[in-house]
C-alpha positions as CSV (number, residue, x, y, z in Angstrom):
1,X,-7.3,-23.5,-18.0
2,X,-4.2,-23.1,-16.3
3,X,-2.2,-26.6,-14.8
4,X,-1.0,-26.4,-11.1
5,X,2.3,-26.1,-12.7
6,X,2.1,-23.3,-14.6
7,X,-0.2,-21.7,-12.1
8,X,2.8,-22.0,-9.7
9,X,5.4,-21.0,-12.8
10,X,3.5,-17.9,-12.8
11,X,3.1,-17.2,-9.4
12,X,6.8,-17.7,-8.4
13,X,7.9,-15.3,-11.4
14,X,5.3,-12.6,-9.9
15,X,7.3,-13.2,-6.5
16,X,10.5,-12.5,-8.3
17,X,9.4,-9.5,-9.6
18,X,8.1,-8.5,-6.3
19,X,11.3,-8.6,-4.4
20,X,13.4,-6.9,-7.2
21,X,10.9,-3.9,-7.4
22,X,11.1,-3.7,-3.7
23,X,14.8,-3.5,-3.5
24,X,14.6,-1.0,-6.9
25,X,12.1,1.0,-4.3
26,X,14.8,1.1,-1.5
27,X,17.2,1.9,-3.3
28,X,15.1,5.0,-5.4
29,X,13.6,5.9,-1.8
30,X,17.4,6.3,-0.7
31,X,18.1,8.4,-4.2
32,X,15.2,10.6,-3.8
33,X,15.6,11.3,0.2
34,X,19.5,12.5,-0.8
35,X,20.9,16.1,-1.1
36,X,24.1,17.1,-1.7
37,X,26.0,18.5,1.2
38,X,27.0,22.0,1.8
39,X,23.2,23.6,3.4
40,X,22.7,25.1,-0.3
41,X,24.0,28.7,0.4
42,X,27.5,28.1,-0.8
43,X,26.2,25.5,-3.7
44,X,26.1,27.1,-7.3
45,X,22.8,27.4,-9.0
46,X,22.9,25.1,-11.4
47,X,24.0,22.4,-9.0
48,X,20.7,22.8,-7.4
49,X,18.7,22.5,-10.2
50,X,20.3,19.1,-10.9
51,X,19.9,18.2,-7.5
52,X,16.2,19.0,-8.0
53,X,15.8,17.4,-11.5
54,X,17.1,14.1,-10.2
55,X,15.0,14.1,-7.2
56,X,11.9,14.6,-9.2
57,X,13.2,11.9,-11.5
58,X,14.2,9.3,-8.7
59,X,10.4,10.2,-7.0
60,X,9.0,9.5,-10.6
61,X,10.2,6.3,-10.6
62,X,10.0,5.1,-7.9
63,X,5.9,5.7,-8.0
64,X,6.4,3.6,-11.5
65,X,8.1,0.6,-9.2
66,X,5.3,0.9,-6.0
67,X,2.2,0.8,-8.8
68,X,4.3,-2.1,-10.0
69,X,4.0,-3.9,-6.7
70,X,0.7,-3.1,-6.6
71,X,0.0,-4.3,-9.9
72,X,1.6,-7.7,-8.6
73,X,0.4,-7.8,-5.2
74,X,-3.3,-8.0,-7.1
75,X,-2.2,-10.1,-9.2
76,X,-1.2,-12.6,-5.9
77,X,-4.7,-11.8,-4.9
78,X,-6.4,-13.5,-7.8
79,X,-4.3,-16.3,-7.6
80,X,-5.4,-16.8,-3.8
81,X,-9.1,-16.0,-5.1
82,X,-9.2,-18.3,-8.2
83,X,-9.6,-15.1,-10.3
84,X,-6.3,-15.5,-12.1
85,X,-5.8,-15.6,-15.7
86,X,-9.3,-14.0,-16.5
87,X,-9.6,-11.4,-18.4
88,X,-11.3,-8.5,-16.3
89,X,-13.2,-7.1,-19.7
90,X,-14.7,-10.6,-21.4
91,X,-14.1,-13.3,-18.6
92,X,-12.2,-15.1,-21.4
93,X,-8.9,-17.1,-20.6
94,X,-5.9,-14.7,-20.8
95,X,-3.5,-16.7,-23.0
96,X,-0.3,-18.5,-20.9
97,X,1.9,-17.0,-22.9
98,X,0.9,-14.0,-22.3
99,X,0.9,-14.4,-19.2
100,X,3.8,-15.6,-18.8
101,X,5.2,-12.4,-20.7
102,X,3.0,-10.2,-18.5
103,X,2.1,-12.1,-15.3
104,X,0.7,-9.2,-13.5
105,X,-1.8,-8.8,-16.8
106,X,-5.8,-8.3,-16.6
107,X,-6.7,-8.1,-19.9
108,X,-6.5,-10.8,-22.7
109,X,-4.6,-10.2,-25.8
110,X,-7.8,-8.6,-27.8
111,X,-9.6,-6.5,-24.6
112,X,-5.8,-5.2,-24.6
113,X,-5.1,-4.1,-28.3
114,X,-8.4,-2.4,-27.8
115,X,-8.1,-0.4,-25.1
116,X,-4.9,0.9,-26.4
117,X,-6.4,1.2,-29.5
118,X,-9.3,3.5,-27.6
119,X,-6.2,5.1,-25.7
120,X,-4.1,5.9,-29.0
């Protein structure tokens, strides 16, 4: 069982994490939304497909940072619930350390190495 202290450790980190992956999302939002100027007609081909390659890149991402938040935003959830901590497969304790490597994590340690393990 987790102490107030580290309960709160772990929460502020997850609000940290929040607010730089929302400012990474801005800012890959801003990336993605831009195209060079010009209207394309007088632009050389292989301009384009650069322009296109990092568009599709910058979009890539940026889904990577919003299922991060998401991830997080749960992860706020259990805290508020009491949930926390608790590994969604065994109901065992996820480790602090972990945690505190991880803080958005659901599994414990073991349920993780084996669903990778299933995965891989």
């Amino acid at each position: 069982m987790m102490s107030p202290e580290q309960l709160d450790s772990l929460r502020e980190k997850l609000l940290e994490k929040r607010s730089l992956l929302l400012g990474d999302v801005e800012s890959l939002a801003d990336q993605a939304l831009h195209t060079r100027d010009g209207g394309g007609l007088t632009e050389h081909m292989a301009d384009q497909g650069t322009d296109t390659y990092e568009q599709e890149f910058a979009l890539n991402l940026l889904q990577s940072e919003e299922d991060g938040i998401r991830e997080i935003d749960d992860s706020l959830e259990r805290i508020t619930a009491g949930s926390y901590g608790v590994c969604e497969n065994c109901s065992e304790s996820i480790p602090f350390l972990r945690l505190e490597a991880i803080p958005y994590a659901r599994l414990c340690t073991d349920c993780k190495r084996q669903e990778e393990g299933e995965a891989g």
